[in-house]
Biotite code that builds the C-alpha atoms (Angstrom):
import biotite.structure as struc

atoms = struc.array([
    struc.Atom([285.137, 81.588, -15.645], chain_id="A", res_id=1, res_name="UNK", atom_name="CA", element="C"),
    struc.Atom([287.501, 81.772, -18.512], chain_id="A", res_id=2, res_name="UNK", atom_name="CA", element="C"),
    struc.Atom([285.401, 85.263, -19.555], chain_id="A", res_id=3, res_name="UNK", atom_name="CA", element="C"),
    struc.Atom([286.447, 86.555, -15.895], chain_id="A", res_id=4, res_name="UNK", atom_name="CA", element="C"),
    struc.Atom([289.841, 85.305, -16.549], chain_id="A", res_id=5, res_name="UNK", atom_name="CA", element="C"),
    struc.Atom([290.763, 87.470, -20.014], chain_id="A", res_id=6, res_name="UNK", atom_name="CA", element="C"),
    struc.Atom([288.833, 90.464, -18.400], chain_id="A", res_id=7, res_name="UNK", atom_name="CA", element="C"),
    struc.Atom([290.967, 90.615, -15.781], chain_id="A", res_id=8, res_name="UNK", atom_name="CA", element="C"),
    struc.Atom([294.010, 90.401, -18.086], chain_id="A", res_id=9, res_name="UNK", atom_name="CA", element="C"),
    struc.Atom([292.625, 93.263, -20.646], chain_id="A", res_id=10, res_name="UNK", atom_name="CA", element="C"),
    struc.Atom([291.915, 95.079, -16.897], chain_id="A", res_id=11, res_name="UNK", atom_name="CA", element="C"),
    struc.Atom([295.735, 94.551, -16.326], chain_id="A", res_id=12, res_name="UNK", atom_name="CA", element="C"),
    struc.Atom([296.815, 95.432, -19.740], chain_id="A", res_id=13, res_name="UNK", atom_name="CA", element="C"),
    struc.Atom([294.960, 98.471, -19.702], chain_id="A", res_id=14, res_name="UNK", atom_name="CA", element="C"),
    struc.Atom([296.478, 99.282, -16.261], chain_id="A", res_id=15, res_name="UNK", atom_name="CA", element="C"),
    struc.Atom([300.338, 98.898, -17.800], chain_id="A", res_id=16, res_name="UNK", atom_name="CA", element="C"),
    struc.Atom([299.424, 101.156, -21.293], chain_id="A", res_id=17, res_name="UNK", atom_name="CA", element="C"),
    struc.Atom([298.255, 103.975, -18.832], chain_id="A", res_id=18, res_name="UNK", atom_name="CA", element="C"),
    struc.Atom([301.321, 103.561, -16.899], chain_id="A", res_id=19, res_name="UNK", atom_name="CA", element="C"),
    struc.Atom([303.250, 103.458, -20.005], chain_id="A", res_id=20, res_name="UNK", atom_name="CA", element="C"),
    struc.Atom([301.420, 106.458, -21.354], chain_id="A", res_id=21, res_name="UNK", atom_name="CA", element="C"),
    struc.Atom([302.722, 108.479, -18.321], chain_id="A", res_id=22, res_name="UNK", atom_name="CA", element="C"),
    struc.Atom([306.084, 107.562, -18.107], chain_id="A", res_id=23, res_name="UNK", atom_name="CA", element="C"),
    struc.Atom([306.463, 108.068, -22.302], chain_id="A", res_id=24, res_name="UNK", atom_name="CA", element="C"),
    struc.Atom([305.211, 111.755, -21.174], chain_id="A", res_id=25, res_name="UNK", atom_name="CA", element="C"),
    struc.Atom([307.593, 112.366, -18.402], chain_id="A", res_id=26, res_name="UNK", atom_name="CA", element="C"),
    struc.Atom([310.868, 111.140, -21.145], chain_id="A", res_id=27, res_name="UNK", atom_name="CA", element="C"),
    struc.Atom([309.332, 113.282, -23.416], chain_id="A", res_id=28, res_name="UNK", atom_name="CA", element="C"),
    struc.Atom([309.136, 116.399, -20.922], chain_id="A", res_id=29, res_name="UNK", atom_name="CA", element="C"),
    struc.Atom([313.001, 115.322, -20.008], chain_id="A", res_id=30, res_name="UNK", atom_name="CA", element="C"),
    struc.Atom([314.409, 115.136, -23.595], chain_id="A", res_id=31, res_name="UNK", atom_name="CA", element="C"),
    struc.Atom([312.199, 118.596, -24.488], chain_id="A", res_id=32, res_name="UNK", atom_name="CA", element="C"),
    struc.Atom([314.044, 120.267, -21.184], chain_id="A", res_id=33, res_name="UNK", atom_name="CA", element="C"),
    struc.Atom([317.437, 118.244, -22.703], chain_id="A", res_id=34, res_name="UNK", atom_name="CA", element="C"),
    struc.Atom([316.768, 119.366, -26.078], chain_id="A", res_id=35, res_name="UNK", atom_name="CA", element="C"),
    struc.Atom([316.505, 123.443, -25.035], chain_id="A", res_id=36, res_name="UNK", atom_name="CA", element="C"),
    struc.Atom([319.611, 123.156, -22.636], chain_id="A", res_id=37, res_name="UNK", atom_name="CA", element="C"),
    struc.Atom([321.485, 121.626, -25.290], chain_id="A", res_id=38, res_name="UNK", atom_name="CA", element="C"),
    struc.Atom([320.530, 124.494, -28.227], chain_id="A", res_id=39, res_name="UNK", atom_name="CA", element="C"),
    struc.Atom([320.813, 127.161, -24.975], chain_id="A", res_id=40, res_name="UNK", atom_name="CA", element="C"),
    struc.Atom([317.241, 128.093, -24.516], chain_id="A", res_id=41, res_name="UNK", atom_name="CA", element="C"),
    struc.Atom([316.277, 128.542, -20.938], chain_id="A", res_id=42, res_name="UNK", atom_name="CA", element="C"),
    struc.Atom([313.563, 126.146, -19.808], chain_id="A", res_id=43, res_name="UNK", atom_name="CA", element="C"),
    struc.Atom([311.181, 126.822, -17.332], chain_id="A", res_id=44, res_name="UNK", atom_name="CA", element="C"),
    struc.Atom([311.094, 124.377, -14.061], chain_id="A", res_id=45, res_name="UNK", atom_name="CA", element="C"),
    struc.Atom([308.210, 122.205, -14.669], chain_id="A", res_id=46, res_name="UNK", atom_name="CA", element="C"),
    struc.Atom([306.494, 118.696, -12.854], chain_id="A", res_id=47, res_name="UNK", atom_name="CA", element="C"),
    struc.Atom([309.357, 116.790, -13.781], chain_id="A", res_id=48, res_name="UNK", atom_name="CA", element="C"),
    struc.Atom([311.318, 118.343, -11.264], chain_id="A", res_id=49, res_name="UNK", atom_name="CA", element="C"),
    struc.Atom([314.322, 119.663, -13.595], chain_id="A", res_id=50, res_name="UNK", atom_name="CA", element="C"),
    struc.Atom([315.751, 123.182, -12.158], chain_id="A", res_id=51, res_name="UNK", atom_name="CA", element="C"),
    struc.Atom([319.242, 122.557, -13.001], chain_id="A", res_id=52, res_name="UNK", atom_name="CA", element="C"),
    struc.Atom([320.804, 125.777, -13.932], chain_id="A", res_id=53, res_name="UNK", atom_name="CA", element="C"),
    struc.Atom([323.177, 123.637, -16.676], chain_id="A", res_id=54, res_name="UNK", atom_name="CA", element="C"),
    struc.Atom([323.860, 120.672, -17.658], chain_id="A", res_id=55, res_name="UNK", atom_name="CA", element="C"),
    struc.Atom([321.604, 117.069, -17.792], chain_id="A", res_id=56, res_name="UNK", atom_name="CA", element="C"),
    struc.Atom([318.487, 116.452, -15.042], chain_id="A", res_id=57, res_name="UNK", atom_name="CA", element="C"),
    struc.Atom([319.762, 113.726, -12.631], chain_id="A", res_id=58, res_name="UNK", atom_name="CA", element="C"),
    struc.Atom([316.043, 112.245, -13.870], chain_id="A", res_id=59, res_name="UNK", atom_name="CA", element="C"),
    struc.Atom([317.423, 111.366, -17.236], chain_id="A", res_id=60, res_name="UNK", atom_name="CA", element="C"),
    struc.Atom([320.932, 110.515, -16.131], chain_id="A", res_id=61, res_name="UNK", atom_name="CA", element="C"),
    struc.Atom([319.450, 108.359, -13.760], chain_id="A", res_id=62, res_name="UNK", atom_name="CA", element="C"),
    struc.Atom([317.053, 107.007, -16.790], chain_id="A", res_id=63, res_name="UNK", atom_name="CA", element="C"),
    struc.Atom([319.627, 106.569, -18.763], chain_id="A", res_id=64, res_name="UNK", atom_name="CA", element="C"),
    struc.Atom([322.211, 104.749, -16.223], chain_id="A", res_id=65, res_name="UNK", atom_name="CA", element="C"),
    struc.Atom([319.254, 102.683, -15.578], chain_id="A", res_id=66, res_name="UNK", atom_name="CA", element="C"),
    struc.Atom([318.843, 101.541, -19.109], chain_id="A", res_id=67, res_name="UNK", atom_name="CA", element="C"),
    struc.Atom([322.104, 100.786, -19.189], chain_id="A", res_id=68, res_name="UNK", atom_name="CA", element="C"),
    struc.Atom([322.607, 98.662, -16.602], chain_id="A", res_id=69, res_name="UNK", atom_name="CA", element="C"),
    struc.Atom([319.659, 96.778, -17.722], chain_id="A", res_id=70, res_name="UNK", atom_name="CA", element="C"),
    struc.Atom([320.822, 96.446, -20.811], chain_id="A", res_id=71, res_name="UNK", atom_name="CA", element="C"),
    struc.Atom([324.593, 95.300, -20.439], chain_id="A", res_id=72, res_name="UNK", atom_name="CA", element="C"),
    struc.Atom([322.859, 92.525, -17.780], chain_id="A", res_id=73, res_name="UNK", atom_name="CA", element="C"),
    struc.Atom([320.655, 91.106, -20.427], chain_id="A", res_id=74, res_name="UNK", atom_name="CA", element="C"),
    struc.Atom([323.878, 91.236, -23.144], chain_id="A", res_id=75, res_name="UNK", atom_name="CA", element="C"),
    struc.Atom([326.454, 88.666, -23.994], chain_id="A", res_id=76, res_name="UNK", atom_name="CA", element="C"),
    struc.Atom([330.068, 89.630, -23.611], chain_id="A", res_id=77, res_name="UNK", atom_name="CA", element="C"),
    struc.Atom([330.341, 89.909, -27.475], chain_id="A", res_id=78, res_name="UNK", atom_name="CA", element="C"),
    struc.Atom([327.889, 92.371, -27.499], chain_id="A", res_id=79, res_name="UNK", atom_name="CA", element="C"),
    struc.Atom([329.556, 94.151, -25.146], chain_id="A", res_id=80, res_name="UNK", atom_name="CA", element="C"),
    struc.Atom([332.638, 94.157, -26.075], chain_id="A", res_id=81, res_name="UNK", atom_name="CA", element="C"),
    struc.Atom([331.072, 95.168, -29.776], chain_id="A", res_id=82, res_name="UNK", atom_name="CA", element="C"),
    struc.Atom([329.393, 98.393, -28.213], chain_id="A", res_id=83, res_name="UNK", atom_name="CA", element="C"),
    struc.Atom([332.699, 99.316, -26.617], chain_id="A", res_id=84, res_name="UNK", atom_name="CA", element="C"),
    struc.Atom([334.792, 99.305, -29.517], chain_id="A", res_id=85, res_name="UNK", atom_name="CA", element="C"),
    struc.Atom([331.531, 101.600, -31.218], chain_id="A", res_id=86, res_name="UNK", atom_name="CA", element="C"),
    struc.Atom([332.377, 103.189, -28.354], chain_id="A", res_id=87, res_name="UNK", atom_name="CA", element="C"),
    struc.Atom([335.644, 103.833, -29.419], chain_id="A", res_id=88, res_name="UNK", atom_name="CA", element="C"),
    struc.Atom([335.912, 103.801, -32.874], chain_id="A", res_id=89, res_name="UNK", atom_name="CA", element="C"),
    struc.Atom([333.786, 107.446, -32.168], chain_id="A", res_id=90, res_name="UNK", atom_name="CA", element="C"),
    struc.Atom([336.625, 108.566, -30.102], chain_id="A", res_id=91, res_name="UNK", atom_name="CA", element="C"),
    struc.Atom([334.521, 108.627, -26.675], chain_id="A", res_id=92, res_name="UNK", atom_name="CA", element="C"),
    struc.Atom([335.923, 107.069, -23.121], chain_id="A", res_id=93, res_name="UNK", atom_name="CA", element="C"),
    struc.Atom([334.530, 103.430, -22.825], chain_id="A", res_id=94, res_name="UNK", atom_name="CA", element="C"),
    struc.Atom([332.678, 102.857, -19.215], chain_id="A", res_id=95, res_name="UNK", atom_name="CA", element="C"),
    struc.Atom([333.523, 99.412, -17.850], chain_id="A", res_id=96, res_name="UNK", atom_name="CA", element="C"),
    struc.Atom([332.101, 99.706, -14.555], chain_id="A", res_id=97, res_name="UNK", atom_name="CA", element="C"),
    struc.Atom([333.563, 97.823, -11.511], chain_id="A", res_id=98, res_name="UNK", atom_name="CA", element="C"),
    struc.Atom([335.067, 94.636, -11.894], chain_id="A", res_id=99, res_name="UNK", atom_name="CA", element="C"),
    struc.Atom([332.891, 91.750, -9.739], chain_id="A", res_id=100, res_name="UNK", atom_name="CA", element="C"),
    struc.Atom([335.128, 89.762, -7.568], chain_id="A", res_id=101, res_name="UNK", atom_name="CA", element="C"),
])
């Protein structure tokens, strides 16, 4: 029983590496689309969906606004308010979101 048990788990684990294999490709295919925009070399539309004439694919600005949401929810203020003043010490605009009432 405890066999059946840790098979199923390696099953699982297995199942979430394959998963993670194909969403590693598909950032990969994103920042290689990001990558030729940026240095001005056209890029061809491909299975990620990016056909944007200019600018950044709404699939890694939606990545990356995910990321960052995740992230500032699982941060203490200090951290936050440490990132922000990286934030500014490099002379960018620091995002502060909505305030929650």
């Amino acid at each position: 029983m405890r066999q059946s048990k840790n098979d199923r788990k390696l099953v699982s684990m297995q199942e979430r590496l394959v998963d993670l294999g194909q969403d590693m490709r598909l950032v990969t295919d994103l920042l290689h689309d990001l990558n030729q925009k940026v240095a001005g070399t056209p890029t061809a539309p491909d299975a990620t969906g990016s056909q944007e004439s200019e600018g950044i694919p709404d699939e890694l600005m939606a990545m990356v606004l995910e990321i960052l949401l995740l992230t500032r929810a699982n941060s203490t203020r200090q951290d936050i308010r440490m990132a922000q003043g990286s934030v500014e010490y490099a002379g960018l605009p620091v995002w502060e979101g909505k305030k929650r009432t």
